[in-house]
C-alpha positions as CSV (number, residue, x, y, z in Angstrom):
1,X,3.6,33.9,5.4
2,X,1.0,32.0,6.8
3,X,0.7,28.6,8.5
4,X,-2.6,26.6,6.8
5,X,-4.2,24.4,9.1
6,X,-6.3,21.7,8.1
7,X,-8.6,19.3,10.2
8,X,-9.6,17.0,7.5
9,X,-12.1,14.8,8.3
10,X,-12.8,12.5,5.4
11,X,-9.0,10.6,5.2
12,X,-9.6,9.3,1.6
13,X,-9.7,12.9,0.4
14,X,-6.0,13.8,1.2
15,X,-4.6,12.6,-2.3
16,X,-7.1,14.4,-3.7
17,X,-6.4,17.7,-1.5
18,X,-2.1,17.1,-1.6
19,X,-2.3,17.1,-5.3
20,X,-4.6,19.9,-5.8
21,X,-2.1,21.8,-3.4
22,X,0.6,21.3,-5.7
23,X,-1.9,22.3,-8.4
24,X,-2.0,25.6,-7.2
25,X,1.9,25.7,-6.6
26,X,2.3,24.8,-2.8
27,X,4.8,22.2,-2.7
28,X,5.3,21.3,1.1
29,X,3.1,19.9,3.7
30,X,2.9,17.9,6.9
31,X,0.5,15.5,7.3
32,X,-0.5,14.9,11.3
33,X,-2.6,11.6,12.1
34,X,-5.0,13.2,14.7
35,X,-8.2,12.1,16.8
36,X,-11.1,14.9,17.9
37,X,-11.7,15.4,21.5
38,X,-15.3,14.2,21.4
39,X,-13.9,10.5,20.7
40,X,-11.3,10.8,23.1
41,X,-14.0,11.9,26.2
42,X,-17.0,9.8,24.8
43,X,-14.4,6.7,25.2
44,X,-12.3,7.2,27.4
45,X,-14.3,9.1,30.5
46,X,-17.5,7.8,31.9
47,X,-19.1,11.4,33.1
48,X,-19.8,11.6,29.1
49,X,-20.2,8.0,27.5
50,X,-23.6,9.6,26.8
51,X,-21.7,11.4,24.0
52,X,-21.3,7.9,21.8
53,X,-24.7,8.7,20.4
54,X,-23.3,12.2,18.8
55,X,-20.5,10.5,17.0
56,X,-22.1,7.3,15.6
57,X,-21.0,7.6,12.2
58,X,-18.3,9.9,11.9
59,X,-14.8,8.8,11.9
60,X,-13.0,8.5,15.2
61,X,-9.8,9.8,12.9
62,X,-8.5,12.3,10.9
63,X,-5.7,13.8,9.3
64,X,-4.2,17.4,10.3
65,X,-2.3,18.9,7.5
66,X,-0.1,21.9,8.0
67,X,1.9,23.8,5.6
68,X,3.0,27.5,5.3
69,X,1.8,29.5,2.6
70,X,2.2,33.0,0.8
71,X,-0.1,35.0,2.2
72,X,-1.4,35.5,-1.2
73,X,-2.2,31.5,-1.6
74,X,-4.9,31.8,1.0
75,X,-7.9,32.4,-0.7
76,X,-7.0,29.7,-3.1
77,X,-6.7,27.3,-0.4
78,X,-10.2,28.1,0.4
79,X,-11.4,27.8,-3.0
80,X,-9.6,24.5,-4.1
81,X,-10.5,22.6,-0.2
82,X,-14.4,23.9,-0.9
83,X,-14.2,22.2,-4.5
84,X,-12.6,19.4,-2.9
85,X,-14.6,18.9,0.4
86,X,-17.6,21.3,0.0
87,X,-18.4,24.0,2.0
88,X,-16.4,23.8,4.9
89,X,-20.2,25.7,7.3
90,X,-21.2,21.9,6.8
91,X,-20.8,19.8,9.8
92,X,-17.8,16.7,9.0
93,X,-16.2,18.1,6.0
94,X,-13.6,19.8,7.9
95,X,-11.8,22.7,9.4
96,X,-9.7,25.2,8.0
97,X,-7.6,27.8,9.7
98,X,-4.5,30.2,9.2
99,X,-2.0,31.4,11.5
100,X,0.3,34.2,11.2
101,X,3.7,33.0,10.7
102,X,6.4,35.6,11.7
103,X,10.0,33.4,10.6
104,X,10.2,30.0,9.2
105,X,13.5,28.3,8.7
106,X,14.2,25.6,6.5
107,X,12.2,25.6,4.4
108,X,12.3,25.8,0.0
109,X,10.9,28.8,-1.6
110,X,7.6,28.3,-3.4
111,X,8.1,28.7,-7.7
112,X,7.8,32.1,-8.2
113,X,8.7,33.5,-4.8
């Protein structure tokens, strides 16, 4: 198993990426209201107000959305979120990682597992 993590930039996309998960047969996820560190400092702390300039445009918010996978449902994560978003190399579409997960409790089996 594996824990999918994904920084998604672009908030009106998650429909669009929560039913093309269930597309491809993952069925559970948790969706995380987050804000990137850049905001927070260029804000918040004087030393680098400077930083406004870099974020002028991009959204001060995002969504993180977590949910544990087959191992074998990892590359078409990639595949569906790069349809979805683009190529995830761009700058703003996103980040995308996975995680090991060694024991996960409560939690249904996915169709077919």
């Amino acid at each position: 198993m594996m824990l999918a993590v994904l920084i998604l930039n672009r908030e009106e996309l998650l429909e669009s990426v929560l039913e093309g998960y269930l597309e491809i047969g993952i069925t559970g996820a948790t969706i995380v209201d987050s804000v990137g560190m850049g905001h927070i400092l260029a804000e918040d702390v004087p030393v680098f107000a400077g930083l406004r300039f870099m974020f002028s445009g991009n959204r001060p918010y995002n969504k993180t959305v977590l949910s544990v996978i087959q191992d074998e449902k990892r590359s078409a994560v990639k595949s569906l979120l790069k349809k979805i978003l683009g190529p995830l190399e761009d700058n703003g579409n996103g980040i995308l990682f996975f995680l090991p997960v060694i024991e996960a409790m409560g939690l249904k089996p996915e169709p077919g597992s």
